[in-house]
N, C-alpha and C positions, 0 to 999 in steps of 0.2 A: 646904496651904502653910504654913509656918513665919511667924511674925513677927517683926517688924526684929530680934529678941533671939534670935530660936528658930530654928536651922539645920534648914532640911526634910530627913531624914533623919539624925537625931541618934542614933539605936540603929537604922538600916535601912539595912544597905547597898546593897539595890536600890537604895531613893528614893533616898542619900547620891550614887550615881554617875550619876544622873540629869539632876544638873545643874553646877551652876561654884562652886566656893567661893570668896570673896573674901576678901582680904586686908584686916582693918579697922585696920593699925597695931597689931600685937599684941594685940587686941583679937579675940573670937571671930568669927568669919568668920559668911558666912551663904551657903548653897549658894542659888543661882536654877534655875529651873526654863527648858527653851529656850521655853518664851514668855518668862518675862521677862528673858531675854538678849536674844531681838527688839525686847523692847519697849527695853533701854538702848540699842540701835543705832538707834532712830528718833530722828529729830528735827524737832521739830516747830513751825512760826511762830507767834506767839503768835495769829493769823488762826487756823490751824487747830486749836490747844487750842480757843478758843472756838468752832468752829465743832460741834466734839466735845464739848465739855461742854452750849453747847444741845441738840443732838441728843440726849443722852442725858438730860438734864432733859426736854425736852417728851415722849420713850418712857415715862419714870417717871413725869408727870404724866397722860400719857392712860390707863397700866395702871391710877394710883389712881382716875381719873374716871370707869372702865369698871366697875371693880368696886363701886362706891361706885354706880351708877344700879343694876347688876346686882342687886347684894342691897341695895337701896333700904338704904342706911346710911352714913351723916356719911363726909367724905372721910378723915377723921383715922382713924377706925374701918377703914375700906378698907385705908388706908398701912399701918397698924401690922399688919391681916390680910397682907396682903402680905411684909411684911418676916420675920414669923414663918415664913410658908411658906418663904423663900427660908434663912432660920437652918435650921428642920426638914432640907431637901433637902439643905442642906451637909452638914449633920450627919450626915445617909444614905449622902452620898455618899462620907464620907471612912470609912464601916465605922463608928461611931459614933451611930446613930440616938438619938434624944431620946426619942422615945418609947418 
């Protein structure tokens, strides 16, 4: 996926028609992908951002708490193993691997 600056499909016109270019005010556009056209059509109570951002904090905090007893090492040590792996896999999975 492209970032707030980077149009997903800027030299690909597969990925370029993939998704929806926006109009930024003369300003370069930025194509979405249809999740995140679903996701600008949801609307959500501030009740259930929170209810979603708990949920997904205590998922991240039991994967660090898991890994962290698993290979008996500090939580900090777990988090940071974690996040790398999650970097790596993107990386692989976007044809880009790091290693």
């Amino acid at each position: 996926m492209g970032g707030e600056d980077h149009p997903v499909g800027a030299g690909d016109p597969q990925r370029a028609t993939a998704g929806v270019e926006l109009d930024r005010g003369g300003r370069h556009g930025r194509t979405l992908s249809p999740r995140q056209q679903g996701l600008l059509r949801e609307q959500w109570t501030a009740e259930e951002v929170d209810l979603r951002l708990t949920a997904a904090m205590r998922r991240a905090c039991d994967e660090v708490r898991e890994r962290a007893a698993r290979a008996d090492r500090p939580l900090r040590d777990a988090a940071f193993d974690l996040a790398l792996e999650r970097l790596l896999e993107a990386a692989r999975l976007r044809g880009r691997p790091l290693r």
